[in-house]
KEZA-286823 format. One line per 8 residues: number of its first residue (from 1); for each residue x negated, y, z negated of N, C-alpha, C, O, CB. Coordinates in steps of 0.05 Angstrom, whole numbers, plus 5000, padded with zeros to 4 digits. Glycine has a CB too. Layout:
N
NUM	X:Y:Z:X:Y:Z:X:Y:Z:X:Y:Z:X:Y:Z  ...
This chain:
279
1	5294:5087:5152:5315:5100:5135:5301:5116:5113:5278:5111:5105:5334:5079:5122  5317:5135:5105:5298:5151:5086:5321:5165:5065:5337:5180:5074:5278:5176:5106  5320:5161:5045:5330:5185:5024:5320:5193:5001:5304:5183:4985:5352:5182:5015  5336:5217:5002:5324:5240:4976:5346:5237:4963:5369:5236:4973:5316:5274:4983  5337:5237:4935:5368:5238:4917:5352:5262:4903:5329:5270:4907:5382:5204:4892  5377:5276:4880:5370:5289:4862:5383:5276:4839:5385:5252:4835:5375:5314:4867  5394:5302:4820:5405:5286:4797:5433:5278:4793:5445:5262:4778:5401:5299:4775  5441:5296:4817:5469:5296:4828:5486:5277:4850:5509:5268:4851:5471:5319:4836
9	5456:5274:4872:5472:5270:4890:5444:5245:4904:5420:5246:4899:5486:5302:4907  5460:5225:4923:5440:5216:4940:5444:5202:4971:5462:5186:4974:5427:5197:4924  5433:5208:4987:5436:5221:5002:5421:5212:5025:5401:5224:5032:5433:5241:4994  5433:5183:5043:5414:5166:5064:5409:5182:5091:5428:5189:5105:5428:5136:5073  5385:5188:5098:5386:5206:5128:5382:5179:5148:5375:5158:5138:5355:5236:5132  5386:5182:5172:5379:5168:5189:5375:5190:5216:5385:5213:5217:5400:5144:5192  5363:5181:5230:5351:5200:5258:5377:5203:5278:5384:5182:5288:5321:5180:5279  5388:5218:5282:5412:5223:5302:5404:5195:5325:5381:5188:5330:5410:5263:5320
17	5435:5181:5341:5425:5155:5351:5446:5159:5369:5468:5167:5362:5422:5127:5332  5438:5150:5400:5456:5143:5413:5481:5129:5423:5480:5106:5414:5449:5141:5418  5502:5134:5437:5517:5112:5431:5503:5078:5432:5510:5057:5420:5539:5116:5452  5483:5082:5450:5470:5058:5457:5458:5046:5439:5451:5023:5445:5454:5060:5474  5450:5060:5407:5429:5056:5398:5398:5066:5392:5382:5063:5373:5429:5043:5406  5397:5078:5412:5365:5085:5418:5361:5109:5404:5380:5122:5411:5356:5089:5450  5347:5123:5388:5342:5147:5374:5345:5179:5404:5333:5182:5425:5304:5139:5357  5368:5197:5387:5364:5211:5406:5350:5226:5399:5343:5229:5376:5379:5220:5415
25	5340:5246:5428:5313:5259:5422:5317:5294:5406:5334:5310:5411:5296:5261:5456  5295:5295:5388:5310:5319:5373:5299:5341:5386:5275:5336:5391:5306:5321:5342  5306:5370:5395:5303:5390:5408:5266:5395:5387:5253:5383:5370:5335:5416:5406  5263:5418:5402:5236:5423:5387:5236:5455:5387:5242:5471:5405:5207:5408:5404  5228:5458:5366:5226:5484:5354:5197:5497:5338:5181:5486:5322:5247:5483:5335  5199:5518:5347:5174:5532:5350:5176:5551:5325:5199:5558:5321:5171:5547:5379  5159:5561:5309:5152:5583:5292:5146:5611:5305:5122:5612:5309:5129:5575:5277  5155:5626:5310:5150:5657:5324:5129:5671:5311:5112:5681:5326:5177:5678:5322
33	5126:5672:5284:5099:5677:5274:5087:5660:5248:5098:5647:5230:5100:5706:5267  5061:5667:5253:5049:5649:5233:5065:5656:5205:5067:5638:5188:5015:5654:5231  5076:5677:5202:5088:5677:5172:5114:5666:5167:5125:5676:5147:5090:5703:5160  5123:5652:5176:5153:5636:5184:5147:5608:5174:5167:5593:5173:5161:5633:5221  5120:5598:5165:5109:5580:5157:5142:5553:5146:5155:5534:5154:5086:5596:5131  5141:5571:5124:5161:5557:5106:5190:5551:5120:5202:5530:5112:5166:5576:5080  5202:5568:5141:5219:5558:5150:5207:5540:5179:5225:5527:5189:5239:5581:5153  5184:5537:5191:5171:5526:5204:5176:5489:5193:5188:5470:5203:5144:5541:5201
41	5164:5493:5175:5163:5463:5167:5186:5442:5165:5184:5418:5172:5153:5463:5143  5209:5454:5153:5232:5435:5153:5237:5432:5182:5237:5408:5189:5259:5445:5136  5240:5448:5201:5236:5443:5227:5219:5421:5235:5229:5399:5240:5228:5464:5237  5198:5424:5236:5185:5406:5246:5190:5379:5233:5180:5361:5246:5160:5413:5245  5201:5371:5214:5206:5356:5196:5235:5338:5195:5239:5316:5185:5204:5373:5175  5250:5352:5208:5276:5347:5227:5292:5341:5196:5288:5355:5176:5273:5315:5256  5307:5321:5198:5322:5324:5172:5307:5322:5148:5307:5341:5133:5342:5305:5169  5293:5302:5143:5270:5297:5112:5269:5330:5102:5276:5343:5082:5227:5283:5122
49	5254:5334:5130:5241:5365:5119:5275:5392:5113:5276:5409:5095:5211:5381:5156  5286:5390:5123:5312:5412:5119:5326:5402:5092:5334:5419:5076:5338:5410:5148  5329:5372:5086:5340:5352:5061:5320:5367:5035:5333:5375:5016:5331:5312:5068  5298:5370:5035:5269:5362:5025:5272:5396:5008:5267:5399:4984:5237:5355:5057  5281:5416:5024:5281:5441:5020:5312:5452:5019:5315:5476:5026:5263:5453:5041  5329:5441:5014:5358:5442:5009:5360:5435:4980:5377:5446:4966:5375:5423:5027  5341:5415:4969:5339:5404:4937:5339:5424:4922:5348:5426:4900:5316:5388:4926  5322:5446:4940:5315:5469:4914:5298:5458:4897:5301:5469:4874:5339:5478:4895
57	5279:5440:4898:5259:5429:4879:5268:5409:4854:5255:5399:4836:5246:5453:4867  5299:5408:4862:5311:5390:4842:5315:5358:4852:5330:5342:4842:5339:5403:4834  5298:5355:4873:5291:5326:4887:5275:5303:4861:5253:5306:4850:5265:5335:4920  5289:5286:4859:5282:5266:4838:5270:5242:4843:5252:5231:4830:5303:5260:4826  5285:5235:4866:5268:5208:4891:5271:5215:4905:5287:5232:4913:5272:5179:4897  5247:5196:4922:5237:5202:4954:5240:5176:4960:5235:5164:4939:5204:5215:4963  5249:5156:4982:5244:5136:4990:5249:5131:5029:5271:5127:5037:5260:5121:4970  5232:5132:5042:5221:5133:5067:5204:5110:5076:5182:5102:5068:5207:5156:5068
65	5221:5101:5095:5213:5071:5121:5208:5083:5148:5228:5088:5161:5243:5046:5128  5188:5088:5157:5173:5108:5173:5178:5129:5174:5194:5139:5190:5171:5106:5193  5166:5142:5155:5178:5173:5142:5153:5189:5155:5132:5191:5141:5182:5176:5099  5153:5195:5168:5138:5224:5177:5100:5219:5175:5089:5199:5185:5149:5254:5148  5085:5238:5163:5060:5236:5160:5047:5246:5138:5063:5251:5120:5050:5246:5178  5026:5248:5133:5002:5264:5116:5020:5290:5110:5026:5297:5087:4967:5272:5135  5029:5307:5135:5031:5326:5127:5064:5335:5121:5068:5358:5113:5015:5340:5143  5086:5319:5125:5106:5315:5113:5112:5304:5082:5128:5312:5064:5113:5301:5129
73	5088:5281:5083:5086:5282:5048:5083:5306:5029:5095:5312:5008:5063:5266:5041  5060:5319:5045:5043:5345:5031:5071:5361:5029:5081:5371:5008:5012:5364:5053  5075:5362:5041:5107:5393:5047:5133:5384:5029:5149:5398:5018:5125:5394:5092  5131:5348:5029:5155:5337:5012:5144:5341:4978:5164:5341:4964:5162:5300:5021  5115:5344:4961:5116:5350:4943:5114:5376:4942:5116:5385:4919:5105:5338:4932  5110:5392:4959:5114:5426:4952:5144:5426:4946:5153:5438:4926:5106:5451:4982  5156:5415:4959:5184:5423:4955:5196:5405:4935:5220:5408:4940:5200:5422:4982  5195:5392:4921:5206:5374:4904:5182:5374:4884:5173:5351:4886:5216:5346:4917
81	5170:5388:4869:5153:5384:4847:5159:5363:4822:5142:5352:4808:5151:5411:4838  5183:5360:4820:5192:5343:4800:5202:5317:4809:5219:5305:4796:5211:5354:4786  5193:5309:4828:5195:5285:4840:5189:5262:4821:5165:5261:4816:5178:5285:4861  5200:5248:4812:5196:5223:4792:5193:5190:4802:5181:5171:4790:5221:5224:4775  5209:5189:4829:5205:5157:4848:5189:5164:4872:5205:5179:4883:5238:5139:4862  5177:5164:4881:5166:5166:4906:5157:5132:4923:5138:5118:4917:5140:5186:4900  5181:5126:4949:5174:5102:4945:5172:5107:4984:5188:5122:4995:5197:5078:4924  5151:5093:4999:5129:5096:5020:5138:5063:5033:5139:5044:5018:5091:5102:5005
89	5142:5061:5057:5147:5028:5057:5145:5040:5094:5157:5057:5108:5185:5009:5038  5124:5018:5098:5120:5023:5127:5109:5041:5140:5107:5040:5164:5137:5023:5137  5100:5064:5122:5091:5089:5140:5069:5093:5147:5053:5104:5131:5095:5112:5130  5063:5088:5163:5032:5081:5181:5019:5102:5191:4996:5097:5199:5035:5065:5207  5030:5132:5192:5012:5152:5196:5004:5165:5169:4987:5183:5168:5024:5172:5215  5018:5154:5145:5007:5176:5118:4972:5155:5105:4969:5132:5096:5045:5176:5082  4955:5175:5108:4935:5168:5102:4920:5168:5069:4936:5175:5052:4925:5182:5119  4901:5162:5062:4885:5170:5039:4889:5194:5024:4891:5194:4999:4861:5173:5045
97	4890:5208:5035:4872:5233:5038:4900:5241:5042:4904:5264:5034:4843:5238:5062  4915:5234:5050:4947:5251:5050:4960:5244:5025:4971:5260:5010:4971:5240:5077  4958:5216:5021:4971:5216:4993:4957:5223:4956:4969:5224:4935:4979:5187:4994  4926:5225:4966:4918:5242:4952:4923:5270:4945:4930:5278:4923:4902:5239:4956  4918:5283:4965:4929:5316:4969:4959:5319:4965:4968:5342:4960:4923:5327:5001  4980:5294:4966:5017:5299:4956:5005:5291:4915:5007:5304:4895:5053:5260:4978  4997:5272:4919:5004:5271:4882:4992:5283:4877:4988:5272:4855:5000:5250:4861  4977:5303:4875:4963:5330:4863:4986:5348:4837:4984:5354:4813:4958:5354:4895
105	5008:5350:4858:5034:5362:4856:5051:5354:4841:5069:5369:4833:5046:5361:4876  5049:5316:4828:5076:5309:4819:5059:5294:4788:5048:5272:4787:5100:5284:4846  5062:5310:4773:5059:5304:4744:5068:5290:4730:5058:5276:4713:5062:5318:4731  5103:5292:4742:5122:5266:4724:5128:5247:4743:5151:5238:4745:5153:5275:4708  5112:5241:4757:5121:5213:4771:5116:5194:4759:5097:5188:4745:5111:5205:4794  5145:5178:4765:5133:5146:4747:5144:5131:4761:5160:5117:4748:5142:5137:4713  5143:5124:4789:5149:5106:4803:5139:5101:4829:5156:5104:4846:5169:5108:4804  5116:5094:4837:5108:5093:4865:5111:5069:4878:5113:5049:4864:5083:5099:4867
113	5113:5068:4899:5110:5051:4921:5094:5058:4944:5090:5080:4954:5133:5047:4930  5083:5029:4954:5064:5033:4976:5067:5012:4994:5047:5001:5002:5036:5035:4967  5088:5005:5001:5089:4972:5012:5081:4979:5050:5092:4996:5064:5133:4953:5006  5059:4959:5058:5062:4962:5089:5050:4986:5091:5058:4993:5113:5092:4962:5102  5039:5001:5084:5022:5022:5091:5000:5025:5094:4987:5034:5075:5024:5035:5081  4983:5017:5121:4957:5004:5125:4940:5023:5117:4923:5017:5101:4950:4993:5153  4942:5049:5126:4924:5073:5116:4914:5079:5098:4894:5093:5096:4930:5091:5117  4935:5066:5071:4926:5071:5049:4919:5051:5036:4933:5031:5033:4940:5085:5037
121	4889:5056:5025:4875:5028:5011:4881:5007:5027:4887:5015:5050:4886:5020:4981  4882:4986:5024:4882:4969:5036:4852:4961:5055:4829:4969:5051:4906:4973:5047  4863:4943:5076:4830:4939:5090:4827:4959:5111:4804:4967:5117:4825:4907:5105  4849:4969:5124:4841:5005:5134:4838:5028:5117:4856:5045:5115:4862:5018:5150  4818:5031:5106:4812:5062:5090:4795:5071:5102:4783:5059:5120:4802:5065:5059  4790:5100:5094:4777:5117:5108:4749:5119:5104:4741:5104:5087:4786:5138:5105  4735:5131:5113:4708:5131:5098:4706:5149:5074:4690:5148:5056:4686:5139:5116  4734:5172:5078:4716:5188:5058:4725:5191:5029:4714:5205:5012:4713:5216:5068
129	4753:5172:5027:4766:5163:5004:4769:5133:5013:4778:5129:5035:4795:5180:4996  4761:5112:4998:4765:5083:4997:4796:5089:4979:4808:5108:4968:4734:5062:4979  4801:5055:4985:4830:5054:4956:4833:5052:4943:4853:5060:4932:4845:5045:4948  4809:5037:4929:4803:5043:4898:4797:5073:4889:4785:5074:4867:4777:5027:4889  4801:5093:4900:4789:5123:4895:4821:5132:4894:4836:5144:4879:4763:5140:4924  4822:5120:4918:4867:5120:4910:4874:5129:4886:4875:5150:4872:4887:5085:4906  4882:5096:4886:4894:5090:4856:4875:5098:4828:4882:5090:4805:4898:5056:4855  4861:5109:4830:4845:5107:4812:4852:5150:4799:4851:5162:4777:4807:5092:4828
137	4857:5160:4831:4860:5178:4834:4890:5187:4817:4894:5205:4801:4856:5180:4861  4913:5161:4831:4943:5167:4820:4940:5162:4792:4955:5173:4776:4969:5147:4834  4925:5149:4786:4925:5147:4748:4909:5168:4729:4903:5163:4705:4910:5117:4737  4903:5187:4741:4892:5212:4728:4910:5229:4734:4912:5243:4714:4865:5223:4736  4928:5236:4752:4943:5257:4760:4965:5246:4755:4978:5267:4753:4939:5267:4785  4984:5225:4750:4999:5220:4746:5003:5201:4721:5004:5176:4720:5005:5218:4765  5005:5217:4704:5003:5203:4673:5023:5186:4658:5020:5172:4638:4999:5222:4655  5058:5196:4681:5081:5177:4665:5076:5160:4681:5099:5156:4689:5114:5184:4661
145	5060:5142:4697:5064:5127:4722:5076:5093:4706:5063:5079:4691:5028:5126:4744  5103:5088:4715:5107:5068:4703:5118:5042:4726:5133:5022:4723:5125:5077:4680  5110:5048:4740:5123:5028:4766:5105:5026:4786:5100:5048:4795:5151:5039:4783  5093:5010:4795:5072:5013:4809:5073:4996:4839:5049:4990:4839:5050:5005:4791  5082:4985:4859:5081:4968:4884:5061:4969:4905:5064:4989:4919:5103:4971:4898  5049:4961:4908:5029:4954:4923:5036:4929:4947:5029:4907:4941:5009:4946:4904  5044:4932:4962:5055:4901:4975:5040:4910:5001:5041:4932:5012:5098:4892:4978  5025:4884:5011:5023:4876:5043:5038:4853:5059:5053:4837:5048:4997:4868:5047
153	5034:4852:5090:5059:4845:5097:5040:4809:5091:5055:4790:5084:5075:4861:5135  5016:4804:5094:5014:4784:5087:4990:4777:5074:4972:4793:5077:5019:4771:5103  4986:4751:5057:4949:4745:5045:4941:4737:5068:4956:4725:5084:4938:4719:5019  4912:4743:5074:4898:4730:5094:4867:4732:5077:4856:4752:5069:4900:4747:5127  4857:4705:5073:4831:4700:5055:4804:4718:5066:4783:4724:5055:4824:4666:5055  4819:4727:5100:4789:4729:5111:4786:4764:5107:4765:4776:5108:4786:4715:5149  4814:4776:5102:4815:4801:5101:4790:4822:5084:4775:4839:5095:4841:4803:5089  4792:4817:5065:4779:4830:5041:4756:4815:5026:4757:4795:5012:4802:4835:5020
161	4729:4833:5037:4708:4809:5017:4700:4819:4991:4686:4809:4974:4675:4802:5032  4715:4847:4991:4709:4853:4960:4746:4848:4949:4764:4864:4953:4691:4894:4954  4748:4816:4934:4777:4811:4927:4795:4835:4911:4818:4845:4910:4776:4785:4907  4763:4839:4898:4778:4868:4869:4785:4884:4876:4805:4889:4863:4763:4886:4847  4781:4902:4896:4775:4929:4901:4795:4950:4893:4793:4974:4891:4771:4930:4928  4818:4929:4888:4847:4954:4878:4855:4959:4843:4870:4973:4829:4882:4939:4893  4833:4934:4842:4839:4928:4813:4828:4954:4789:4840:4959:4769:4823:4898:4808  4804:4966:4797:4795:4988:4780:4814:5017:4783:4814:5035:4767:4764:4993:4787
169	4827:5016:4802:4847:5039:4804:4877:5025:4784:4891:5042:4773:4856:5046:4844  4881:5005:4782:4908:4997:4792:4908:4998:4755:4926:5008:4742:4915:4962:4817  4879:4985:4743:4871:4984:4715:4868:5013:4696:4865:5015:4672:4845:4970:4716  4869:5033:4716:4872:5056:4701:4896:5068:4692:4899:5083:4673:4862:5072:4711  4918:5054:4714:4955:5064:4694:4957:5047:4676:4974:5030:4675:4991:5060:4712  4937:5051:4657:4953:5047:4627:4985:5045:4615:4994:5034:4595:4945:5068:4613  4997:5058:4633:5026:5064:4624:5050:5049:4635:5074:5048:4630:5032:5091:4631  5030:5034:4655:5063:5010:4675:5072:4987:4652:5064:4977:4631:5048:4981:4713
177	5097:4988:4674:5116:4979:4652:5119:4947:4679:5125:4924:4674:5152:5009:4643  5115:4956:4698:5126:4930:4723:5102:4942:4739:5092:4964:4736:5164:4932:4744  5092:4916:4760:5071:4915:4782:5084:4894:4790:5095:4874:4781:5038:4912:4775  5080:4905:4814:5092:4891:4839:5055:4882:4853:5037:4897:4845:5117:4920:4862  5049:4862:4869:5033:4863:4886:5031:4834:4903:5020:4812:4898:5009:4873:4871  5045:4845:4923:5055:4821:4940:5030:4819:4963:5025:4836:4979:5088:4828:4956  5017:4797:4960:4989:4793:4986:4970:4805:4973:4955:4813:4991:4991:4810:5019  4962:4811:4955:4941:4816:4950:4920:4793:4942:4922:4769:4937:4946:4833:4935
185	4894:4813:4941:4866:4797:4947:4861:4786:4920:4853:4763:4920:4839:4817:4958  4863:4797:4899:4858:4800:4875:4853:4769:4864:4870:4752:4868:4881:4816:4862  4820:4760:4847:4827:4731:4834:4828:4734:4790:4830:4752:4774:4792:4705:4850  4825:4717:4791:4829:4706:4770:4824:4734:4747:4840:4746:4733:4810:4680:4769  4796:4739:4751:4774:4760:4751:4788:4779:4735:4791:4783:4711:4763:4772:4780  4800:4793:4766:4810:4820:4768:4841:4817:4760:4854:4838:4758:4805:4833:4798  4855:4793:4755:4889:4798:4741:4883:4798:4718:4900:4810:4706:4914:4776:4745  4856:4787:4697:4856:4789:4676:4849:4824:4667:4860:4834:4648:4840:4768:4669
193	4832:4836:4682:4823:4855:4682:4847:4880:4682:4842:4901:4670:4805:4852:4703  4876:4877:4699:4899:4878:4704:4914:4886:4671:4919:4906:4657:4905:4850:4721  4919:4854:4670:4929:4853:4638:4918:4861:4613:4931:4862:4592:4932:4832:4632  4895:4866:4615:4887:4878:4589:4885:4902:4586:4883:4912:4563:4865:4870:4581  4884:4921:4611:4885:4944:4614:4919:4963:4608:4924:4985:4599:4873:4944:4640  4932:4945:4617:4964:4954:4616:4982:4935:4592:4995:4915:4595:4979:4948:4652  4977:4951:4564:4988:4925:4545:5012:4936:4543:5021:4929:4522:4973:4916:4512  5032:4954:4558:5055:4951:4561:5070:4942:4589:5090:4952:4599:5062:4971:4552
201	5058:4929:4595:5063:4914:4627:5089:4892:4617:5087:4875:4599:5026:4890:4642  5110:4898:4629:5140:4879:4621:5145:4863:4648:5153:4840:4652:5174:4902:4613  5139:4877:4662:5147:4857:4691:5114:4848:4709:5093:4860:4705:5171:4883:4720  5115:4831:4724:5090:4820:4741:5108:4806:4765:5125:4788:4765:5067:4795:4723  5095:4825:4786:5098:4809:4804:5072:4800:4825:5062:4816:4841:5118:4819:4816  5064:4773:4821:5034:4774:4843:5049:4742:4866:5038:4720:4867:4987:4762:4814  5067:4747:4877:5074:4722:4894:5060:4733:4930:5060:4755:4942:5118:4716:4892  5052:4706:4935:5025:4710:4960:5004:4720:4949:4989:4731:4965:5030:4732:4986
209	4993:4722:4916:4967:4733:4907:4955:4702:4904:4958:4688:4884:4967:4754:4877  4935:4690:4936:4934:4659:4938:4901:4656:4919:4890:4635:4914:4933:4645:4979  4890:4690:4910:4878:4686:4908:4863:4673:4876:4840:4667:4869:4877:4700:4921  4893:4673:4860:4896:4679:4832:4900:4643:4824:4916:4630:4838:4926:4705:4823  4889:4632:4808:4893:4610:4800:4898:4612:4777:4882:4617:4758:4878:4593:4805  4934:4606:4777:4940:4610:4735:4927:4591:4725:4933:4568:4731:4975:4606:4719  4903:4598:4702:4894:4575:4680:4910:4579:4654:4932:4588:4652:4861:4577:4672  4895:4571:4638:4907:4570:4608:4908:4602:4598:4926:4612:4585:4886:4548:4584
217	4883:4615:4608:4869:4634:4587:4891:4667:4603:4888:4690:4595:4822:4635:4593  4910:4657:4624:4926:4675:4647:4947:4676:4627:4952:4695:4613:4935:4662:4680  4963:4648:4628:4990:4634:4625:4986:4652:4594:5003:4668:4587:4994:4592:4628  4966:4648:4579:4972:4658:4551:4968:4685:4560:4991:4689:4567:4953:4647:4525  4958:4702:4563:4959:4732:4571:4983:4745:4581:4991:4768:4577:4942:4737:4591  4998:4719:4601:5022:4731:4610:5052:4723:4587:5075:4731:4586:5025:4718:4642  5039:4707:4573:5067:4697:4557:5082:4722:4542:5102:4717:4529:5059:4673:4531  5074:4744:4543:5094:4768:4529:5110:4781:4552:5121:4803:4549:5077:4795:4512
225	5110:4769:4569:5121:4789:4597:5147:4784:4596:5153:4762:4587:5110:4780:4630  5162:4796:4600:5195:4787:4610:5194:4776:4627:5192:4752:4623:5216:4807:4617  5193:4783:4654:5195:4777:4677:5160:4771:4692:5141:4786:4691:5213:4801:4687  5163:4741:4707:5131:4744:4717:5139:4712:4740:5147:4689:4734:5097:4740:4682  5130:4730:4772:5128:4719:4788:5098:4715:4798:5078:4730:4801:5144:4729:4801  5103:4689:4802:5073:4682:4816:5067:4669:4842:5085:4663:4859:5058:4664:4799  5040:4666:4844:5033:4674:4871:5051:4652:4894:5057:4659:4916:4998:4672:4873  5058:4620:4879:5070:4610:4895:5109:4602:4898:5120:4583:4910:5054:4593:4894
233	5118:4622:4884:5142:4627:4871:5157:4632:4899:5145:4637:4920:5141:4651:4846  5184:4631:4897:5195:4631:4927:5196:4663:4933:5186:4681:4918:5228:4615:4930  5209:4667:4956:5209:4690:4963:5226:4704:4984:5222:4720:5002:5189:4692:4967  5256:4686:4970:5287:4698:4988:5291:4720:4968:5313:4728:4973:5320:4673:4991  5282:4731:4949:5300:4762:4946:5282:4786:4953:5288:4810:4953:5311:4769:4913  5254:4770:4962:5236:4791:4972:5244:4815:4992:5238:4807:5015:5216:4777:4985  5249:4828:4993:5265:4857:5012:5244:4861:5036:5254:4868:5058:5268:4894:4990  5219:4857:5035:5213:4867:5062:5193:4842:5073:5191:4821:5060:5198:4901:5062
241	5178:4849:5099:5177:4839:5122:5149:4808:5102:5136:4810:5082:5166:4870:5153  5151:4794:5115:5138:4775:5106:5124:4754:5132:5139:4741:5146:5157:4762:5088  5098:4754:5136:5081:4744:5152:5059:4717:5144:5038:4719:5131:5069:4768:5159  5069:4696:5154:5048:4669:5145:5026:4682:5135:5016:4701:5145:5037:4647:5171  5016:4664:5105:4991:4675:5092:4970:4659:5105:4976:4636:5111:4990:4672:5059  4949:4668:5109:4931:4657:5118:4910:4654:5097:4893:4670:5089:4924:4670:5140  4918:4616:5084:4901:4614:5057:4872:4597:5055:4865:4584:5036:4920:4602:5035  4859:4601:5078:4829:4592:5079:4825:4600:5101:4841:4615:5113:4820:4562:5075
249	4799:4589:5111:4772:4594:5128:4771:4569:5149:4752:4555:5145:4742:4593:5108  4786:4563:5167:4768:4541:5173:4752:4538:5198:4765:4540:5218:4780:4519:5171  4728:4534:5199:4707:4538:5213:4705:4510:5230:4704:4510:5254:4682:4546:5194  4705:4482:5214:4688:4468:5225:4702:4460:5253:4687:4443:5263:4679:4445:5207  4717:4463:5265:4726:4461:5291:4714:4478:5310:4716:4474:5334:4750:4465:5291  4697:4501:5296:4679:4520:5316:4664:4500:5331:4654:4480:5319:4659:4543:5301  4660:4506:5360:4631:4499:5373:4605:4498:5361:4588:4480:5363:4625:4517:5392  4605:4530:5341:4586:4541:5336:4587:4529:5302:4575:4541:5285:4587:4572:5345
257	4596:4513:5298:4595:4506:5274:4589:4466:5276:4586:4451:5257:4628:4519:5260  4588:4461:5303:4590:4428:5307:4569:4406:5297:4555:4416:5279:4591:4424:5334  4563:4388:5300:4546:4372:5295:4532:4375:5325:4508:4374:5324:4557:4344:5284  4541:4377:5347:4534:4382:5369:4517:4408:5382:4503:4409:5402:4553:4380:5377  4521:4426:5363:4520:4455:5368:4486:4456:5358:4469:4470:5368:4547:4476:5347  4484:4439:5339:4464:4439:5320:4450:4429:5331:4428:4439:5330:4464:4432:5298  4455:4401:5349:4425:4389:5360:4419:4405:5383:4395:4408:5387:4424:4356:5369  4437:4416:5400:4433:4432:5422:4410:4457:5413:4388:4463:5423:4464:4445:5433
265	4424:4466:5391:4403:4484:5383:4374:4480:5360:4357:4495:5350:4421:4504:5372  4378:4456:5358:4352:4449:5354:4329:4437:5378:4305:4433:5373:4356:4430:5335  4342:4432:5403:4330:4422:5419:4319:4450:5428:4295:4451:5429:4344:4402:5437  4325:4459:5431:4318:4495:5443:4297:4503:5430:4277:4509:5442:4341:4520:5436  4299:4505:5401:4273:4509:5388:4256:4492:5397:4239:4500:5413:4272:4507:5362  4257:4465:5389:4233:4450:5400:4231:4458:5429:4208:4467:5430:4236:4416:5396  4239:4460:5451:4225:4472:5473:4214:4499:5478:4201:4504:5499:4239:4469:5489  4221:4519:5457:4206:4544:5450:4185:4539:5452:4168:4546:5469:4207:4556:5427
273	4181:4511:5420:4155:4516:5410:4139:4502:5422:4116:4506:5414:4151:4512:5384  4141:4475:5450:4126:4468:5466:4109:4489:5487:4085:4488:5493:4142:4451:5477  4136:4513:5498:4131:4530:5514:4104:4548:5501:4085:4555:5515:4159:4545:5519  4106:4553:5471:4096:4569:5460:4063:4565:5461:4045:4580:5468:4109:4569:5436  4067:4533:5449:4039:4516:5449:4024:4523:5478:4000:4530:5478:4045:4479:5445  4039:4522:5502:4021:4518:5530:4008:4536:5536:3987:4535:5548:4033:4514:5554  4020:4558:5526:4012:4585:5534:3994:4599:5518:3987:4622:5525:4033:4601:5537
């Protein structure tokens, strides 16, 4: 599902659908010459893109659950420069490097979302922008940024061996007012690092953050917050998809980890080093 509101109006698209259900298929349309560009794109773009360029640049939020790509984003801030929510949930073809090249464009944004979007940051990044280059990126170019979401669909301990990695981007919006960050890697470390950076932070959300152990020196850092969910706090008003956290390592059931495994492979050496001696 996807909509664009402005200041007037807002406005849910959904993909034309069969009686059956099944998405029907949309005709396809071609550009006649390369200079048709601009009417090219909402085309290819099917409604987002015709919605996107109907605003007249007076598009205020964006919010898209498999919304298009890299290059639908890029085309959705040409056309909506004053975009202020931009919220991303599920979209699995918009990359690094795509959502770098859209916030270029949007100066007064103060609301992002990134939930479920493996491409970006997260443990799929690219080589040639990581995610910390991200976020680190949206807090220079976007200076009202006051809403920030970050959500994965689950923690898994084994995911991420650098826990921080979102934290030096995420520590440069000085200006949030709420953080959302559902599954994330982040420990003790890096939420303090979090809070001291953003001293107008009113909302927290870190529930599935398995990696964060509230101590004393947290609980007092967080005591000015209004609102603050933690990592083992329930999670029926949570809105999207939610997958068992996977909150340790455990090995010793490996073969390769056995009490067995070990003498086998110590017996091996010692017959190396007999073999070694004869020869």
């Amino acid at each position: 599902m996807t909509t664009i509101s402005s200041p007037t109006t807002c406005v849910p698209l959904l993909a034309p659908r069969r009686a059956g259900g099944a998405p029907a298929v949309a005709p396809h349309h071609h550009a006649r010459a390369r200079g048709d560009r601009a009417q090219a794109q909402p085309r290819r773009h099917g409604l987002r893109g015709r919605a996107a360029q109907r605003s007249a640049g007076h598009c205020e939020a964006f919010c898209g659950q498999y919304a298009g790509d890299d290059g639908f984003l890029i085309y959705l801030t040409e056309q909506a420069p004053c975009l202020k929510s931009l919220r991303l949930i599920s979209c699995n073809l918009v990359s690094n490097e795509g959502l770098t090249e859209a916030v270029k464009g949007l100066p007064l944004l103060e609301e992002l979302e990134l939930s479920l979007c493996p491409n970006v940051g997260g443990f799929f990044v690219s080589i040639d922008v990581c995610g910390y280059e991200v976020y680190k990126f949206v807090s220079e170019v976007c200076p009202q940024l006051k809403h920030f979401r970050l959500n994965n669909e689950d923690f898994n301990v084994t995911r991420d061996w650098n826990k921080n990695k979102d934290v030096g981007g995420i520590a440069g919006m000085h200006g949030l007012r709420s953080l959302q960050l559902f599954g994330n890697g982040m420990d003790n470390e890096g939420l303090e690092t979090v809070l001291d950076s953003c001293p107008h932070l009113e909302s927290l959300d870190i529930r599935h953050c398995f990696n964060v152990d509230m101590d004393e020196t947290l609980l007092l850092k967080c005591a000015k917050l209004k609102t603050l969910r933690l990592p083992d706090d329930p999670t029926d008003d949570y809105d999207l998809e939610i997958k068992t956290p996977i909150r340790m390592c455990v090995i010793d059931d490996s073969p390769w980890y056995s009490d067995e495994y070990d003498s086998y492979r110590n017996r091996l050496r010692s017959q190396d080093y007999l073999n070694d001696s004869d020869s």
